[in-house]
Backbone as JSON Lines, residues from 0, in Angstrom:
{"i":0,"aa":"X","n":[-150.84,89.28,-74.18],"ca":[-152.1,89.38,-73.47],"c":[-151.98,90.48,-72.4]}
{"i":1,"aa":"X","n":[-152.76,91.22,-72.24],"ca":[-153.06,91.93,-70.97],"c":[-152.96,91.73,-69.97]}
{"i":2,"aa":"X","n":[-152.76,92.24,-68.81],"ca":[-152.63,92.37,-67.57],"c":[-153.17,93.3,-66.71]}
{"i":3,"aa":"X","n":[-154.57,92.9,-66.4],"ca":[-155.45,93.49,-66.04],"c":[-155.18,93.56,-64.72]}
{"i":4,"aa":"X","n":[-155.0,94.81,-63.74],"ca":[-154.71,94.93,-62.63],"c":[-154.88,95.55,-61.51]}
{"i":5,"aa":"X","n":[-156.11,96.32,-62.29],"ca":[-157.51,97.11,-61.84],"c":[-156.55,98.6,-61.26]}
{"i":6,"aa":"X","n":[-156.76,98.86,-59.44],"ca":[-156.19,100.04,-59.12],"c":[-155.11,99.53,-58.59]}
{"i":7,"aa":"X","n":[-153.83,100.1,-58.82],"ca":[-152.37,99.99,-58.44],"c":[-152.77,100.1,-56.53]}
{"i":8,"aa":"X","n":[-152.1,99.19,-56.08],"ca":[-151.71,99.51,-54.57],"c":[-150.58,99.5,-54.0]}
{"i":9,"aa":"X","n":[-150.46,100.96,-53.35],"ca":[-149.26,101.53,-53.26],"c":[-148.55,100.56,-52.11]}
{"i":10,"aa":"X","n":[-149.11,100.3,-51.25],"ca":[-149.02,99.16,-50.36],"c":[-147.54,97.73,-50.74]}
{"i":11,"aa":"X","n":[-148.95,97.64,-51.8],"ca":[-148.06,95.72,-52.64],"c":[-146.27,96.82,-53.62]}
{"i":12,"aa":"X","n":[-146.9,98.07,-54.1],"ca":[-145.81,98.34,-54.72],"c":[-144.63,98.62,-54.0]}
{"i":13,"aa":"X","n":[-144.92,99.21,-52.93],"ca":[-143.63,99.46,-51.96],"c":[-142.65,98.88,-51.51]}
{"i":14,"aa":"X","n":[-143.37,97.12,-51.23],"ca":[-142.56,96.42,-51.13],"c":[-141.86,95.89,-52.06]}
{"i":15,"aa":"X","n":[-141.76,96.56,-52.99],"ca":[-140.68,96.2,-54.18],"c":[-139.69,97.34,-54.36]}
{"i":16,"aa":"X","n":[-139.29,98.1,-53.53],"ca":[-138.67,99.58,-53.36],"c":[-137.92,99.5,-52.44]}
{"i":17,"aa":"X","n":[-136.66,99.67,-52.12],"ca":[-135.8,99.93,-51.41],"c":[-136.66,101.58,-50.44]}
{"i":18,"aa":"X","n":[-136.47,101.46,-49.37],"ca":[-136.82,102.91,-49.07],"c":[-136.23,104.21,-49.36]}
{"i":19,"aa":"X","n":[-135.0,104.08,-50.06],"ca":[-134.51,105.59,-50.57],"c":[-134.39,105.03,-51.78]}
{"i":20,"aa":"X","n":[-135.16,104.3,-52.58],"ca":[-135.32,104.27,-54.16],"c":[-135.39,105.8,-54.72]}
{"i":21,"aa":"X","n":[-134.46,105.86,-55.86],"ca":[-135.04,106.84,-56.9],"c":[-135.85,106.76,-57.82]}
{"i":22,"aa":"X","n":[-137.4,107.35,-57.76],"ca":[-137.72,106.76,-59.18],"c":[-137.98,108.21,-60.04]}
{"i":23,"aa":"X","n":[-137.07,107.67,-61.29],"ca":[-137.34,109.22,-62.29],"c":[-138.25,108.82,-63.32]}
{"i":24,"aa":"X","n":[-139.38,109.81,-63.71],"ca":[-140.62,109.77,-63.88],"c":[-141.11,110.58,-65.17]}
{"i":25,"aa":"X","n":[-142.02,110.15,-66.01],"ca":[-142.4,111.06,-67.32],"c":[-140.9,111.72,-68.08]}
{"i":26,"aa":"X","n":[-140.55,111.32,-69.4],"ca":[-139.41,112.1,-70.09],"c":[-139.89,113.68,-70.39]}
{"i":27,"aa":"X","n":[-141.31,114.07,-70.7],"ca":[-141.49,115.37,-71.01],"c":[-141.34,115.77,-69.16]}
{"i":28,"aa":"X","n":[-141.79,115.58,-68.6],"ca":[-141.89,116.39,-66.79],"c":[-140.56,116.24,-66.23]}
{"i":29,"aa":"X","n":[-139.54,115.24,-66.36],"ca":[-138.38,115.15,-65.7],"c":[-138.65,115.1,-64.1]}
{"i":30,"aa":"X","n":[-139.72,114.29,-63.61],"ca":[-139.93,114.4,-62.29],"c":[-138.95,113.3,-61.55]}
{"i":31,"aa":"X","n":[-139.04,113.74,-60.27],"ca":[-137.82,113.04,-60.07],"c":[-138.11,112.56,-58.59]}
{"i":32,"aa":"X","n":[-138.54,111.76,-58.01],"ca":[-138.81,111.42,-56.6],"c":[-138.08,110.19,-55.87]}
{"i":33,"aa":"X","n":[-138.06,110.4,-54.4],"ca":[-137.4,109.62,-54.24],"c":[-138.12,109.02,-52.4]}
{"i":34,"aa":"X","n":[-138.08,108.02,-52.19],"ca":[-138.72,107.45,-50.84],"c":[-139.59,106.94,-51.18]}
{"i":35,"aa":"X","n":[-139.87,105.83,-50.17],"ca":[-141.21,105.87,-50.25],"c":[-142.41,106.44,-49.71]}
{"i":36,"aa":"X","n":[-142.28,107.88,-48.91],"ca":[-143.24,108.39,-48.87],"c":[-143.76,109.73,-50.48]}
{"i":37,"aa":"X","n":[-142.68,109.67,-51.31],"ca":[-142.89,110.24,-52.22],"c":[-143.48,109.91,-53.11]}
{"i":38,"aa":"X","n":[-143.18,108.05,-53.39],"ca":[-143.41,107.2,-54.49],"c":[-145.18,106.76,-54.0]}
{"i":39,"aa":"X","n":[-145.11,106.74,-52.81],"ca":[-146.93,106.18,-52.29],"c":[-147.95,107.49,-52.84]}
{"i":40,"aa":"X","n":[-147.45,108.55,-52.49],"ca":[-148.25,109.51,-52.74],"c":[-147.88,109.51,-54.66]}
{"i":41,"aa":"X","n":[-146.82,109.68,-55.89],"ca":[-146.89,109.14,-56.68],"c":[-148.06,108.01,-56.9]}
{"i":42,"aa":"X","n":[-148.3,107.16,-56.71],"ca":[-149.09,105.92,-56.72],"c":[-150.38,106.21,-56.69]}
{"i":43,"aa":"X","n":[-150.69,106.87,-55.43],"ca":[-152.2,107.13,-55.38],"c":[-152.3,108.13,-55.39]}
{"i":44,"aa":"X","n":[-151.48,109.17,-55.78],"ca":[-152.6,110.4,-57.17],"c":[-152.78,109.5,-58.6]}
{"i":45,"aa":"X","n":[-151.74,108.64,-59.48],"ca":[-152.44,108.13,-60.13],"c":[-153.72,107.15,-60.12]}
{"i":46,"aa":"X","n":[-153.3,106.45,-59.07],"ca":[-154.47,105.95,-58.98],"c":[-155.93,106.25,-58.61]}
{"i":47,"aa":"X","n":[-156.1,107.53,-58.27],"ca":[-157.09,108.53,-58.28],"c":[-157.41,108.76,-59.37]}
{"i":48,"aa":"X","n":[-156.68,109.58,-60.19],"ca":[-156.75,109.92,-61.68],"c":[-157.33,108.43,-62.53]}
{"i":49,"aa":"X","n":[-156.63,107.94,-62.29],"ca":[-157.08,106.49,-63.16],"c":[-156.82,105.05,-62.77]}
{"i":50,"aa":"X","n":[-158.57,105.12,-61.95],"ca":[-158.8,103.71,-60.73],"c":[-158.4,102.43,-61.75]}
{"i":51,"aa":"X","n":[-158.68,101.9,-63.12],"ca":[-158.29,101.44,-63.97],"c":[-156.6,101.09,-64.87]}
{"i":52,"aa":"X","n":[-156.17,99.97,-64.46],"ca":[-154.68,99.99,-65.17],"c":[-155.0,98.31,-65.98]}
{"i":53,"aa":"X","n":[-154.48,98.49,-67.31],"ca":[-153.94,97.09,-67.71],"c":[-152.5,97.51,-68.18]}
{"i":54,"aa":"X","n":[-151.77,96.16,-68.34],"ca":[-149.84,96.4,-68.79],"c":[-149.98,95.1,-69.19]}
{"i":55,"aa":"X","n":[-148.94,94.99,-70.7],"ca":[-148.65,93.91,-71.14],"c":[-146.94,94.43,-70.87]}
{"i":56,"aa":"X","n":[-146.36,93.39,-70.76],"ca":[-144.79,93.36,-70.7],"c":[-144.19,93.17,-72.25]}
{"i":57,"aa":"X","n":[-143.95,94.19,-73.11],"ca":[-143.73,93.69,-74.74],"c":[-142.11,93.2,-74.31]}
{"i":58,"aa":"X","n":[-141.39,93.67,-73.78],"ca":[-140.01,93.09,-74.03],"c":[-139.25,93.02,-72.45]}
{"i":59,"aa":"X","n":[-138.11,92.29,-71.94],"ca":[-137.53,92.55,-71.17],"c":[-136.2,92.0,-71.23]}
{"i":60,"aa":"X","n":[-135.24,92.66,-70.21],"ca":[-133.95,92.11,-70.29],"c":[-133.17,92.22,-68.92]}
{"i":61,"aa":"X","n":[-132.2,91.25,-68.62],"ca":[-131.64,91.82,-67.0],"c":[-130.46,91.07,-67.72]}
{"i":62,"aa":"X","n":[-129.34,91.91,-66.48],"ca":[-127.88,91.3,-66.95],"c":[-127.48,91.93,-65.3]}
{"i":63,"aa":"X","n":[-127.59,90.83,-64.21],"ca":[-126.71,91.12,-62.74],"c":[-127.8,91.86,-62.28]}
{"i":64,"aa":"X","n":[-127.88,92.87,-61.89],"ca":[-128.54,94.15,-60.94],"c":[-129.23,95.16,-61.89]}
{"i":65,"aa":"X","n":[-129.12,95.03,-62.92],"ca":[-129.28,96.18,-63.88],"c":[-130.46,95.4,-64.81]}
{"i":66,"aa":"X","n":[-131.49,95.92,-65.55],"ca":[-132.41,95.64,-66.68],"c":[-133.26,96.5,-67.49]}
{"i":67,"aa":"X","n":[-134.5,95.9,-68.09],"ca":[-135.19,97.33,-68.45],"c":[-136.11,96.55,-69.28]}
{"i":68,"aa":"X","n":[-137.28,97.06,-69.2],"ca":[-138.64,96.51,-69.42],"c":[-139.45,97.32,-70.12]}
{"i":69,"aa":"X","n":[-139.56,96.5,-71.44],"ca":[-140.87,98.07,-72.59],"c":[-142.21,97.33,-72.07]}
{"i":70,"aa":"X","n":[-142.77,98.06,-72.19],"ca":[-144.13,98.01,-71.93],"c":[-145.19,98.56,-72.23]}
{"i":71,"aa":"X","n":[-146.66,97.98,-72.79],"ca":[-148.3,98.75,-73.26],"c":[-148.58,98.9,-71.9]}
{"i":72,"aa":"X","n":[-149.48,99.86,-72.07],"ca":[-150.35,99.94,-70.57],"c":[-151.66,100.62,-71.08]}
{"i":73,"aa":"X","n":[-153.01,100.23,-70.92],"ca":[-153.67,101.27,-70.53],"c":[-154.19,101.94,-69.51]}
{"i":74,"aa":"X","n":[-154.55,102.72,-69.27],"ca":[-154.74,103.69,-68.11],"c":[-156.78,104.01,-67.94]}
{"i":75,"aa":"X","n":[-157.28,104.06,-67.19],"ca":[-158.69,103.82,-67.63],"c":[-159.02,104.68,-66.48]}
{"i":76,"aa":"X","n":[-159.7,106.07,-66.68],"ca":[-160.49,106.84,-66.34],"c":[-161.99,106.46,-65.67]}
{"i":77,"aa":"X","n":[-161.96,107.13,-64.11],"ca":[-163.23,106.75,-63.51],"c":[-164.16,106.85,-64.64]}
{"i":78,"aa":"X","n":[-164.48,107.19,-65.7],"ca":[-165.69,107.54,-66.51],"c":[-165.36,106.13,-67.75]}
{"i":79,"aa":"X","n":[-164.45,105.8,-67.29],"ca":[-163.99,104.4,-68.45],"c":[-163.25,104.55,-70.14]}
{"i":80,"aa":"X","n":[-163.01,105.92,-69.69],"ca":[-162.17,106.17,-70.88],"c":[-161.15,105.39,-70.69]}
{"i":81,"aa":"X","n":[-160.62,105.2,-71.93],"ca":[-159.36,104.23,-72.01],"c":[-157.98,104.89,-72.47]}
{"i":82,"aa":"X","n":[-156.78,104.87,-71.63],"ca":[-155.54,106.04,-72.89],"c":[-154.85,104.94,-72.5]}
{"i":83,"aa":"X","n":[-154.17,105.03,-73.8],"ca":[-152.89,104.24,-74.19],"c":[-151.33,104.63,-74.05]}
{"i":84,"aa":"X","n":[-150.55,103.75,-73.13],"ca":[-149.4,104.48,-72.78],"c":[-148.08,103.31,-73.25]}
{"i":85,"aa":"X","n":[-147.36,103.71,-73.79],"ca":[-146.33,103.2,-74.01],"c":[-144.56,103.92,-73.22]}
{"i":86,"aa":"X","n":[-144.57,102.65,-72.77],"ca":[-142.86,103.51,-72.14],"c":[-141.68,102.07,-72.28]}
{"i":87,"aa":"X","n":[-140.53,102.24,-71.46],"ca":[-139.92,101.76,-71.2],"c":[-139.14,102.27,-70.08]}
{"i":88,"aa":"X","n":[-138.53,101.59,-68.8],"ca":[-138.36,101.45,-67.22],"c":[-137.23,100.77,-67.51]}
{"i":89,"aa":"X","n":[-135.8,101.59,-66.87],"ca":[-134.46,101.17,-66.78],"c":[-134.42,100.89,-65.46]}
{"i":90,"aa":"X","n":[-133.85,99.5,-64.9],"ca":[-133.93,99.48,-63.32],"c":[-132.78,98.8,-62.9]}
{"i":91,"aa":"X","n":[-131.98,99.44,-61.62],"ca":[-130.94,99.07,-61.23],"c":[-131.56,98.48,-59.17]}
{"i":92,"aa":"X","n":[-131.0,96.89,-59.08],"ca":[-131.71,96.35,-58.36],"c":[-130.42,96.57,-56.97]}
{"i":93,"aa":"X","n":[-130.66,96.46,-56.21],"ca":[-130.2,96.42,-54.71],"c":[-130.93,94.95,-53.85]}
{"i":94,"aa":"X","n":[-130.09,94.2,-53.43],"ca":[-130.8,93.22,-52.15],"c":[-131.99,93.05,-52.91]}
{"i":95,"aa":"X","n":[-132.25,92.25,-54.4],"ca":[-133.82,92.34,-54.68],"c":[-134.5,93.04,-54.77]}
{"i":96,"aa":"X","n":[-134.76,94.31,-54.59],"ca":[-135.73,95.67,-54.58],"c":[-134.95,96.86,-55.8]}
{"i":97,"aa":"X","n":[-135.9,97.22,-55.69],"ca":[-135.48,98.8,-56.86],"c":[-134.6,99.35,-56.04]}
{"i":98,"aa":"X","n":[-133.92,99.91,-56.6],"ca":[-132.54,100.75,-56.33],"c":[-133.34,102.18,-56.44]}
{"i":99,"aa":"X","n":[-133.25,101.74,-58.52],"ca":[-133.21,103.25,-58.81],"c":[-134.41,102.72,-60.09]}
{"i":100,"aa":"X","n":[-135.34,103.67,-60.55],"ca":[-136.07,103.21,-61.59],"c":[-136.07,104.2,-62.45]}
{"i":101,"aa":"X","n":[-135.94,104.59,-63.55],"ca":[-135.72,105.13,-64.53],"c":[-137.27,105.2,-65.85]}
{"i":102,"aa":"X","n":[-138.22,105.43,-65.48],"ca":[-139.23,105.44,-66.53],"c":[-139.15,105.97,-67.43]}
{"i":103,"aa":"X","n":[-139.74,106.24,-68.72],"ca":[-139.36,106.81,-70.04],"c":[-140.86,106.56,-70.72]}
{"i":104,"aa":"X","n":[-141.65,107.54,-70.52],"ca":[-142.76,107.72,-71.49],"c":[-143.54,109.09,-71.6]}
{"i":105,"aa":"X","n":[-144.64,108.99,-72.53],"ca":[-144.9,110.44,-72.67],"c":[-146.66,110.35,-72.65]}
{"i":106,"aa":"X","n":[-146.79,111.83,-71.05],"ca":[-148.07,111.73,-71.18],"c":[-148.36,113.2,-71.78]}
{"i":107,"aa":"X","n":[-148.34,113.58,-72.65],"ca":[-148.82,114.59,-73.62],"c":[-149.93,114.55,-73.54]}
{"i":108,"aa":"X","n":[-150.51,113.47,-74.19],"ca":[-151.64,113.12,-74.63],"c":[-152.81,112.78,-73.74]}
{"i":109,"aa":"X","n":[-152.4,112.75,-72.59],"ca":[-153.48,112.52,-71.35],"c":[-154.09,113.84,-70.9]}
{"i":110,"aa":"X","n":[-155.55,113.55,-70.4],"ca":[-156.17,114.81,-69.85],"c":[-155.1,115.09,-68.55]}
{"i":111,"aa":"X","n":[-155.32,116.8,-68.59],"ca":[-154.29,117.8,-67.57],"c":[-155.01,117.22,-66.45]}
{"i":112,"aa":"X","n":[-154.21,117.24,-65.0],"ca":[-155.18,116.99,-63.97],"c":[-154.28,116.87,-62.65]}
């Protein structure tokens, strides 16, 4: 089932981030950011781009500090277009919070912006 979750808030996400989290981002862009003043601004340019998010969790796994989570998502355009994203997120945990996050998907297929 879906997980409808309307616009991401960078706010609720932060507090799941260590403050010198790494998070590496898109496999075609190799982006690579790190803080959380990097990851907020991350957050809400997408969420500009696309006020709209659902995520189903298809698989997950943890073993100690370490895991990794596949996942559907769609992404939904102020105009209500809908794109479909598939990835998978390697994550190494610290004190409960992201360490380091590792994303793995491809936006090719999304409008440039």
């Amino acid at each position: 089932m879906r997980n409808p979750i309307g616009k991401p808030n960078a706010n609720a996400i932060l507090t799941k981030f260590l403050n010198t989290t790494t998070l590496g981002l898109d496999l075609l862009l190799q982006v690579g950011i790190i803080g959380h003043d990097e990851i907020r601004k991350y957050y809400d340019t997408s969420a500009t781009r696309f006020p709209g998010l659902e995520v189903t969790v298809v698989s997950d796994f943890a073993d100690g500090d370490v895991g990794a989570v596949e996942w559907d998502a769609i992404l939904i355009d102020a105009e209500g277009t809908r794109y479909p994203l598939q990835g998978v997120n390697l994550i190494t945990l610290r004190d409960g919070k992201f360490q380091e996050v590792r994303a793995y998907f491809d936006t090719s297929h999304l409008p440039k912006g």
